[in-house]
C-alpha positions as CSV (number, residue, x, y, z in Angstrom):
1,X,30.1,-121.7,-99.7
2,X,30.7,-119.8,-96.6
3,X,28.3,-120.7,-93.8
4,X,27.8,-117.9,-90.8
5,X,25.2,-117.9,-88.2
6,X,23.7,-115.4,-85.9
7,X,24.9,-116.2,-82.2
8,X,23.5,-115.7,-78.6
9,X,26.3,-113.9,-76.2
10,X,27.1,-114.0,-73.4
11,X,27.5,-110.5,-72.4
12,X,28.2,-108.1,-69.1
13,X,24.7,-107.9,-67.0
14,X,23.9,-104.7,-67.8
15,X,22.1,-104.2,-64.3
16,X,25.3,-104.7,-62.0
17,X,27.6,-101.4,-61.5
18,X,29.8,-102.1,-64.4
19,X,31.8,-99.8,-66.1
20,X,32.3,-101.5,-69.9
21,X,35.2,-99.3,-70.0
22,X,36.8,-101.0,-66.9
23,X,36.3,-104.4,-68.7
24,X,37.4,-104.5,-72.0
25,X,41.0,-106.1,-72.7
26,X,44.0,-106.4,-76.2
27,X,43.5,-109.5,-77.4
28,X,46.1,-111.8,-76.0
29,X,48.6,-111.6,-78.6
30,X,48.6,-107.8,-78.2
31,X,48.6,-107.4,-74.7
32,X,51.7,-106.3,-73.0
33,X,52.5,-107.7,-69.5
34,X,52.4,-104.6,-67.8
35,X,48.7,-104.4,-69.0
36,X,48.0,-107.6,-68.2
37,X,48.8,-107.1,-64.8
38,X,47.0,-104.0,-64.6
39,X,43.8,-105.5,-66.0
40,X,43.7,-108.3,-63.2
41,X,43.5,-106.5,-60.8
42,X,40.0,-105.7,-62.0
43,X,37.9,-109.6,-60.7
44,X,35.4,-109.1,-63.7
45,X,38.3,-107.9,-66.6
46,X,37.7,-109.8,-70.0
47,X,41.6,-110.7,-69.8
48,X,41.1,-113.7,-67.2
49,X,38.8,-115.5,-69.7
50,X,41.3,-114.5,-72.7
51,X,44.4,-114.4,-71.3
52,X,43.8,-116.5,-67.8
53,X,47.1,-117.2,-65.3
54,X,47.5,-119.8,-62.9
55,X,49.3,-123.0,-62.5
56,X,46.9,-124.4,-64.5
57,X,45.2,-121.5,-66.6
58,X,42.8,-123.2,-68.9
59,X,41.3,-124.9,-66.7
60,X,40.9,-121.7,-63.4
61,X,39.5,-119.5,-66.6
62,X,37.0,-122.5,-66.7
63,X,35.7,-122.1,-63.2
64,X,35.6,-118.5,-63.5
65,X,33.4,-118.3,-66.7
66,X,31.1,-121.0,-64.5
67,X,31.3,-118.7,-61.7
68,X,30.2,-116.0,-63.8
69,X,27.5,-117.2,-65.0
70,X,26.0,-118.5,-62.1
71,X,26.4,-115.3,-60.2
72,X,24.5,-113.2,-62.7
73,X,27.9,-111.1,-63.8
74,X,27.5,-112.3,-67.6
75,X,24.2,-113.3,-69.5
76,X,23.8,-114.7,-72.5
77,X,21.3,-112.8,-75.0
78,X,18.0,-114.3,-75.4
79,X,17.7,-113.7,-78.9
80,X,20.0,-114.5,-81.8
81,X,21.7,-111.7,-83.5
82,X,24.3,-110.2,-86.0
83,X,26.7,-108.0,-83.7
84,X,27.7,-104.9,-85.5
85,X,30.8,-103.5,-84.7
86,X,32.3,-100.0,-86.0
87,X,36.2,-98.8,-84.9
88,X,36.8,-95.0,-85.2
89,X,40.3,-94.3,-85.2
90,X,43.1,-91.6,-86.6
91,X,46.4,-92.5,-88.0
92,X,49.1,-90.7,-86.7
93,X,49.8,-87.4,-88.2
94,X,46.8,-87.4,-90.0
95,X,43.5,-85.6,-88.8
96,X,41.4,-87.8,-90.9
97,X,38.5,-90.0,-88.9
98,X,38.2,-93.7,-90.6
99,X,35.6,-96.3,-89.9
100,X,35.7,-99.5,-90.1
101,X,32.5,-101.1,-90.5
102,X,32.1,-104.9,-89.8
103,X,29.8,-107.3,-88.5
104,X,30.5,-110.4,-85.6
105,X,28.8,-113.8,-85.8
106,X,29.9,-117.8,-85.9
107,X,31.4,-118.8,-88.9
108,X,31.5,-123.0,-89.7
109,X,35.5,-123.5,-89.0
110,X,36.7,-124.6,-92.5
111,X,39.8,-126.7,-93.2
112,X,42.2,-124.8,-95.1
113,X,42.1,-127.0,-97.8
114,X,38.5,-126.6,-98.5
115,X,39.4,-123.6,-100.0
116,X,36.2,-121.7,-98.5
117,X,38.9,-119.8,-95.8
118,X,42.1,-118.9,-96.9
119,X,45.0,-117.9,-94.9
120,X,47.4,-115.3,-96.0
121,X,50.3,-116.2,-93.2
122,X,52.3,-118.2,-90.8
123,X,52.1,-119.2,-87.2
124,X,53.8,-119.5,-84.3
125,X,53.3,-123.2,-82.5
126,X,53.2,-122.7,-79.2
127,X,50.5,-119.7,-79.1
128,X,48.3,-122.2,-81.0
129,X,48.9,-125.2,-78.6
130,X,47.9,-122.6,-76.1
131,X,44.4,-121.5,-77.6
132,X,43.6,-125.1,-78.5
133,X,43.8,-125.7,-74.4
134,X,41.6,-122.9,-73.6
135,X,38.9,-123.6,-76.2
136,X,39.0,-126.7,-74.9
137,X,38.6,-126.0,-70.9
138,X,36.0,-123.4,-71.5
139,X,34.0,-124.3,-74.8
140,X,34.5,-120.1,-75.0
141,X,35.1,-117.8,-77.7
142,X,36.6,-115.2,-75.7
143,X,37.3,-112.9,-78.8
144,X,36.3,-112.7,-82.5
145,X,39.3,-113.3,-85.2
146,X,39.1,-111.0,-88.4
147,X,38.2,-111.9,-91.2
148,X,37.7,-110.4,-94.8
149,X,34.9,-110.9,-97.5
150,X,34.3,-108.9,-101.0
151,X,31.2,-106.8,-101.4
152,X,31.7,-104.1,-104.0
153,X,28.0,-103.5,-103.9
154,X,28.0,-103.0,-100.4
155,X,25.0,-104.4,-99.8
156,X,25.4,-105.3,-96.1
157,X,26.7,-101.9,-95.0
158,X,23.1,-99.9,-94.9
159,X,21.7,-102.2,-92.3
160,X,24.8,-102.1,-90.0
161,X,24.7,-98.3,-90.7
162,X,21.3,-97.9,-89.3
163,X,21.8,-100.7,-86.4
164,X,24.8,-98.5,-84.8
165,X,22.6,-95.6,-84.2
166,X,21.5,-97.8,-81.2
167,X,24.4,-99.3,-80.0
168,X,25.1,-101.2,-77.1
169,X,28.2,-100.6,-75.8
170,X,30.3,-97.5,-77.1
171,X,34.2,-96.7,-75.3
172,X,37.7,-95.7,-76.2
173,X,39.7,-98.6,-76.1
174,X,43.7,-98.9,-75.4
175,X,44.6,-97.5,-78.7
176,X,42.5,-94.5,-78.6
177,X,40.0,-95.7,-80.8
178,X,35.6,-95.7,-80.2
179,X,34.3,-98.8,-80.3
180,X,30.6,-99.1,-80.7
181,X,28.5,-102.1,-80.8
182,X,24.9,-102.8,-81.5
183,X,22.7,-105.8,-82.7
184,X,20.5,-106.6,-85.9
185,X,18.0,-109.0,-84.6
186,X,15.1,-108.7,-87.2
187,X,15.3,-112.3,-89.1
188,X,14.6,-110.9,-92.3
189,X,18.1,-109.2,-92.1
190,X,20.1,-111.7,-90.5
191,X,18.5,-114.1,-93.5
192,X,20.3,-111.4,-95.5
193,X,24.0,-111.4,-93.9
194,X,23.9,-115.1,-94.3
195,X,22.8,-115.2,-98.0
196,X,24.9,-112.5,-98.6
197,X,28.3,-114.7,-97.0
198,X,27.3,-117.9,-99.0
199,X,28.7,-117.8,-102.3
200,X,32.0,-115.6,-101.1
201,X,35.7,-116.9,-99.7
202,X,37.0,-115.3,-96.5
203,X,40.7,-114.6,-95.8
204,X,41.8,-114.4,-92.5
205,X,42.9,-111.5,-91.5
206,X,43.8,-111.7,-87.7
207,X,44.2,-114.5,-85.3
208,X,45.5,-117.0,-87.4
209,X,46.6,-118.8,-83.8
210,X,43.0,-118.4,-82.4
211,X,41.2,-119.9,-85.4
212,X,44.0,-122.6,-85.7
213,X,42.8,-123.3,-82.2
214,X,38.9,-123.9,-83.3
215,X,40.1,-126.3,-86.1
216,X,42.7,-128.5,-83.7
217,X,39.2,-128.6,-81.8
218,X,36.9,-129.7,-84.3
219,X,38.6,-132.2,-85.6
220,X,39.4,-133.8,-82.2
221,X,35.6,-133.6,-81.6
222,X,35.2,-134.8,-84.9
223,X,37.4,-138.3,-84.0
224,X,35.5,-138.5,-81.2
225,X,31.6,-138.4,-82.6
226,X,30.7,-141.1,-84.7
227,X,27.5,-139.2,-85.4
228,X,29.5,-136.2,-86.3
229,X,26.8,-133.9,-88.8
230,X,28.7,-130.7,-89.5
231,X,26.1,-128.8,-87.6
232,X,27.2,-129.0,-83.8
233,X,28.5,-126.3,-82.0
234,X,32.4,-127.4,-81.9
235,X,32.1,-126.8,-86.0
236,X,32.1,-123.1,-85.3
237,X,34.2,-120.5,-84.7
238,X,33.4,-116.8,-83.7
239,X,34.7,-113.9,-86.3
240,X,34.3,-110.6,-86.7
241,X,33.9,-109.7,-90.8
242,X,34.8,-106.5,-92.9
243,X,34.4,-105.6,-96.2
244,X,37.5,-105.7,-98.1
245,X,36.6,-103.0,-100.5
246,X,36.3,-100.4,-98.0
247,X,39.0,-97.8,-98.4
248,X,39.0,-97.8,-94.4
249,X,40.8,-101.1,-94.1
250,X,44.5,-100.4,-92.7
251,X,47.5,-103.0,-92.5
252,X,50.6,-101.3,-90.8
253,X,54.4,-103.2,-90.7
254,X,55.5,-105.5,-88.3
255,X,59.1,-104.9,-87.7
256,X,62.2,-107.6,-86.4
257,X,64.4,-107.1,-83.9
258,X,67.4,-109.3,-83.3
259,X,68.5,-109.7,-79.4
260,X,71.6,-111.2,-80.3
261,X,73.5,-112.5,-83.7
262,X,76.6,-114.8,-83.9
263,X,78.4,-112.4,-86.3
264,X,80.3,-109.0,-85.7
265,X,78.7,-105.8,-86.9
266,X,81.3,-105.2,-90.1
267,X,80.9,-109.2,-90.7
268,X,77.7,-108.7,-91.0
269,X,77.4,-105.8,-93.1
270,X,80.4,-107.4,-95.5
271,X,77.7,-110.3,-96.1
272,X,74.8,-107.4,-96.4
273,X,77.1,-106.1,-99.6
274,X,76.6,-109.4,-101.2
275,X,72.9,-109.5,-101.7
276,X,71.8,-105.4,-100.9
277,X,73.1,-101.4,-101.5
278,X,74.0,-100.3,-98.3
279,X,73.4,-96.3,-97.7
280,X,74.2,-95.0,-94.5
281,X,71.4,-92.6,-92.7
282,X,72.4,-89.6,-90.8
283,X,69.3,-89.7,-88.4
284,X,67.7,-93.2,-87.4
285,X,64.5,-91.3,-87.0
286,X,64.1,-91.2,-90.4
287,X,64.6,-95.0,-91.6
288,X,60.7,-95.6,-92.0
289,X,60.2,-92.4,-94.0
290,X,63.1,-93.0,-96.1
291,X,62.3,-96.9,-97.6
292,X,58.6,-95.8,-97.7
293,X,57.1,-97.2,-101.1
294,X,60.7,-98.7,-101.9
295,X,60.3,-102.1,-103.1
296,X,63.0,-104.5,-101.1
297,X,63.8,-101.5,-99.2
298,X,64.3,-101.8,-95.1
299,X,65.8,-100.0,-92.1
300,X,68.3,-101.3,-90.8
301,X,69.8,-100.0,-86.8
302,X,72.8,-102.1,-86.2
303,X,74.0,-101.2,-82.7
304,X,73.5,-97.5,-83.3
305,X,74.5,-96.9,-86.8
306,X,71.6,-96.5,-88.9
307,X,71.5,-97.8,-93.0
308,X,68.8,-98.3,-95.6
309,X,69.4,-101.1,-97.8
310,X,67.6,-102.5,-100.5
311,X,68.1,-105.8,-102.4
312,X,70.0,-106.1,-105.7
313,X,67.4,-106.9,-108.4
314,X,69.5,-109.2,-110.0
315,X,69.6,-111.2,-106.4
316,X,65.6,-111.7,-106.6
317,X,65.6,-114.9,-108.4
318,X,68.0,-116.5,-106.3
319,X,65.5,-117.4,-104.0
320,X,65.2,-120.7,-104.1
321,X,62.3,-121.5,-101.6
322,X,59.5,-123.2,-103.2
323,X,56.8,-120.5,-103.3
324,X,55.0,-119.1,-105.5
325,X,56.2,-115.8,-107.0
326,X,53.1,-113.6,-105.3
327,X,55.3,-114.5,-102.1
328,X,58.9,-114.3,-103.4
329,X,57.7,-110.9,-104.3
330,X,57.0,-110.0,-100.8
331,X,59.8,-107.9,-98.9
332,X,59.3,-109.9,-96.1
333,X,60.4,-113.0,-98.0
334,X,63.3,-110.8,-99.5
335,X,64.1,-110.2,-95.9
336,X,63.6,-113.5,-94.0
337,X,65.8,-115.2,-96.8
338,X,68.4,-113.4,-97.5
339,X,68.7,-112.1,-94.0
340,X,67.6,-114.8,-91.6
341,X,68.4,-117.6,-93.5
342,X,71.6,-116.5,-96.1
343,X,73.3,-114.3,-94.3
344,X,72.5,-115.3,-90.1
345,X,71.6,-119.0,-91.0
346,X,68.6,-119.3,-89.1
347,X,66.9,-121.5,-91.6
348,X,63.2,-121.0,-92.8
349,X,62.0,-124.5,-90.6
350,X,63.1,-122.8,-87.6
351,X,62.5,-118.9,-87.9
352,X,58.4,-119.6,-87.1
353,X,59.8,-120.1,-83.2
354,X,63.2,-118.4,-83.0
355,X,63.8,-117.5,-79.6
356,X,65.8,-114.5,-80.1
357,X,63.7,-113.1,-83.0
358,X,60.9,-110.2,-81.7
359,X,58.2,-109.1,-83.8
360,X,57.2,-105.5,-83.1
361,X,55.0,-102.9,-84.6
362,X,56.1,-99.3,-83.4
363,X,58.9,-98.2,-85.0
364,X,60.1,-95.8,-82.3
365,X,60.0,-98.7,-79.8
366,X,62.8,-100.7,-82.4
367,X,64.8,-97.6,-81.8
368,X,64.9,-97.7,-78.5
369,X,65.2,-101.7,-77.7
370,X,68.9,-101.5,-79.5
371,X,69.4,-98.1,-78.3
372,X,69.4,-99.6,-74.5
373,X,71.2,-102.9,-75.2
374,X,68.2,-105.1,-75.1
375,X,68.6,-106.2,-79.0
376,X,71.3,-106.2,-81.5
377,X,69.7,-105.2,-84.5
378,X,66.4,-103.5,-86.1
379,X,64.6,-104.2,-89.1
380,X,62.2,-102.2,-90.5
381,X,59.8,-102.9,-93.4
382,X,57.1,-101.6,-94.9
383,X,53.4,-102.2,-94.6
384,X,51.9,-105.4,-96.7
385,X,49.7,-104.2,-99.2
386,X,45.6,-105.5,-99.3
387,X,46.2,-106.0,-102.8
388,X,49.5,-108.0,-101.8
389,X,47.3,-110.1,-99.2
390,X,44.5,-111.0,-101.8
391,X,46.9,-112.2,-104.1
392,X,48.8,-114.2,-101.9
393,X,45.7,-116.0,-100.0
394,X,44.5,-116.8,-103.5
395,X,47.5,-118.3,-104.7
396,X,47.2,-120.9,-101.4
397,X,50.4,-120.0,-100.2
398,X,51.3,-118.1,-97.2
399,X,53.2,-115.3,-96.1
400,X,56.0,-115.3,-93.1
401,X,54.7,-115.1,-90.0
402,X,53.7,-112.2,-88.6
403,X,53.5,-110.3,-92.1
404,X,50.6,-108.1,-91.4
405,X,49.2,-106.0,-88.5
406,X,45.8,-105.3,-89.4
407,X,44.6,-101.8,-87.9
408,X,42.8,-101.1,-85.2
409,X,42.8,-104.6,-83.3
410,X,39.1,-105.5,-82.1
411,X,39.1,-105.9,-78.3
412,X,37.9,-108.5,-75.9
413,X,35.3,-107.8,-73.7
414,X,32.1,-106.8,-75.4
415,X,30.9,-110.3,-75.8
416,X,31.5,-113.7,-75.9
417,X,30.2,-116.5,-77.9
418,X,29.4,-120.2,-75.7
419,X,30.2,-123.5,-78.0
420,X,28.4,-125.5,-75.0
421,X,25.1,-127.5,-76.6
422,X,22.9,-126.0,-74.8
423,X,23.7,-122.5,-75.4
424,X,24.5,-122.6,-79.4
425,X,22.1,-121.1,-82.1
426,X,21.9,-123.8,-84.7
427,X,21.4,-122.9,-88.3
428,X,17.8,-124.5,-88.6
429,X,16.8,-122.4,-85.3
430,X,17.6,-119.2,-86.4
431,X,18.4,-118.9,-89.7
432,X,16.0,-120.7,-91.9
């Protein structure tokens, strides 16, 4: 049973001179530095609650949130709602508008092996050390997570439909998409959304490290309350939802890119031979296009030589990791161990926080890092499937990290959701 609740913001004050556009922000494991140190120069930006600096960051974003508050620049809603949140956005190339429809509210943070919330891939330690500190100093939800639930009767999807003809907030965000938000307050509907969540499983889609974060803090809260119920505010965790059987749900690749490798370039392609076909490629413009749909196919720029390769079948079932095989059949299993682990011996304990390994989405950008003698090699893969990340999720394994880059990102900014006591909506206040 998946339990969600309506919340009660905080949000900007809409009677002070502020421009929403001027205060939205990328989540923090999407932000670049150079945007980061654009954004703060902005005193009211959404980035120094998310992504605070300081000796002692945590803890400053803290006294800014209190500051906030008691100066009138956020309020908190006085009425519980469902926040419904729609992201137009173009792929590139195409001319085609998509939507994706989806709803925030606070979702009870489940334990993985409860088996109500299922996550689809690794993470990274230190970025969840990091959100666990911030929850922690500020009691905040600076930004939702993603998550997905299955509704092929699309049952929720009217009412959201006719809630964003009033919305709240509506602006073009950093990756030229419209963001529009708008509430469903009426109790009748919000009794709806939550029935409608109770008898489905979630996977995570985005912010693994956030929502790793809200679990560290529950059950620390947890040790700590001998009268522990299950129904105070530390239990919760804010998420936006979509329905996984739109057809508007995009997952793009995540690419690697080596800075530096303790083998030669021809010592490393004579160890490629072993496991994969190695054809070289005229133009490194091309790589993505020309591994597209291939399964076990990547891209591979090695200090400005440019090859597709693709694994041997008969290689597949040496891997001997103990997954099961909706994961072995991944390429990015294929690639981290063969690659990593086989051929570069960065073994699978220690690729989750290899220093020298970079995890980036834009191909071009790949290109360009080994083209200027910042990185060694490229890697480039194709997208994870949906189909690929229900599968996996329901098998309870996971995926390597950074597997999937669900697109567009939801940004920061447009509201965030208190875990204090006294500004919580409990389940008995607003939902029965």
């Amino acid at each position: 049973m998946t339990e969600i609740l309506p919340l009660k913001p905080w949000r900007y004050n809409d009677k002070i001179a502020l421009d929403i556009d001027e205060l939205t922000s990328p989540l923090f494991d999407v932000v670049s530095a150079k945007q980061r140190e654009t954004l703060y120069r902005n005193p009211y930006n959404s980035i120094h609650l998310s992504v605070p600096r300081g000796e002692r960051p945590a803890e400053e974003a803290a006294v800014l949130l209190q500051q906030w508050k008691d100066e009138g620049i956020i309020q908190q809603d006085p009425l519980p709602g469902i926040y419904v949140y729609y992201q137009y956005f173009r792929l590139p190339g195409s001319s085609k508008e998509h939507c994706r429809k989806g709803f925030i509210c606070n979702i009870k943070a489940y334990d993985w092996n409860e088996g109500v919330l299922l996550r689809h891939e690794n993470t990274i330690p230190g970025a969840v050390n990091d959100r666990i500190d911030l929850l922690e100093k500020t009691e905040l939800n600076a930004s939702p997570t993603h998550g997905l639930y299955a509704d092929p009767d699309f049952i929720l999807e009217p009412y959201m439909d006719e809630s964003i003809k009033s919305p709240l907030y509506e602006t073009e965000d950093y990756q030229g998409v419209r963001d529009v938000l708008s509430v469903i307050q009426d109790h009748h509907v919000i009794k709806l959304f939550v029935q409608t969540l109770q008898n489905k499983q979630v996977i995570l889609a985005d912010g693994h490290h956030r929502y790793e974060g809200s679990l560290e803090f529950r059950k620390k809260k947890l040790r700590q309350n001998p009268q522990h119920t299950g129904q105070e505010p530390y239990n919760y965790h804010l998420m936006y939802l979509t329905n996984s059987e739109h057809d508007d749900l995009r997952v793009l690749p995540t690419h690697r890119v080596l800075r530096s490798m303790n083998l030669s370039d021809d010592a490393f392609l004579n160890r490629l031979q072993e496991y994969f076909l190695i054809k070289p490629i005229d133009d490194a413009s091309e790589l993505n296009e020309v591994i597209a749909g291939k399964k076990w196919a990547f891209g591979l720029y090695l200090s400005g030589s440019a090859y597709a390769i693709r694994l041997k079948p008969e290689m597949h079932p040496f891997i001997n990791w103990n997954f099961p095989q909706e994961v072995k059949d991944l390429d990015l299993t294929v690639m981290h161990y063969f690659i990593f682990e086989k051929i570069l011996g960065i073994y699978r304990a220690a690729q989750r926080s290899y220093g020298g390994l970079s995890y980036i989405r834009n191909f071009t950008s790949c290109i360009r890092l080994v083209d200027a003698g910042e990185a060694r090699v490229a890697l480039i893969t194709n997208e994870i499937t949906m189909d690929q990340v229900k599968r996996v999720s329901r098998s309870g394994a996971i995926m390597p990290q950074k597997s999937t880059y669900f697109y567009p990102k939801v940004i920061c900014g447009f509201l965030f959701s208190s875990i204090k006591e006294d500004e919580f909506v409990t389940a008995t206040a607003a939902c029965l």
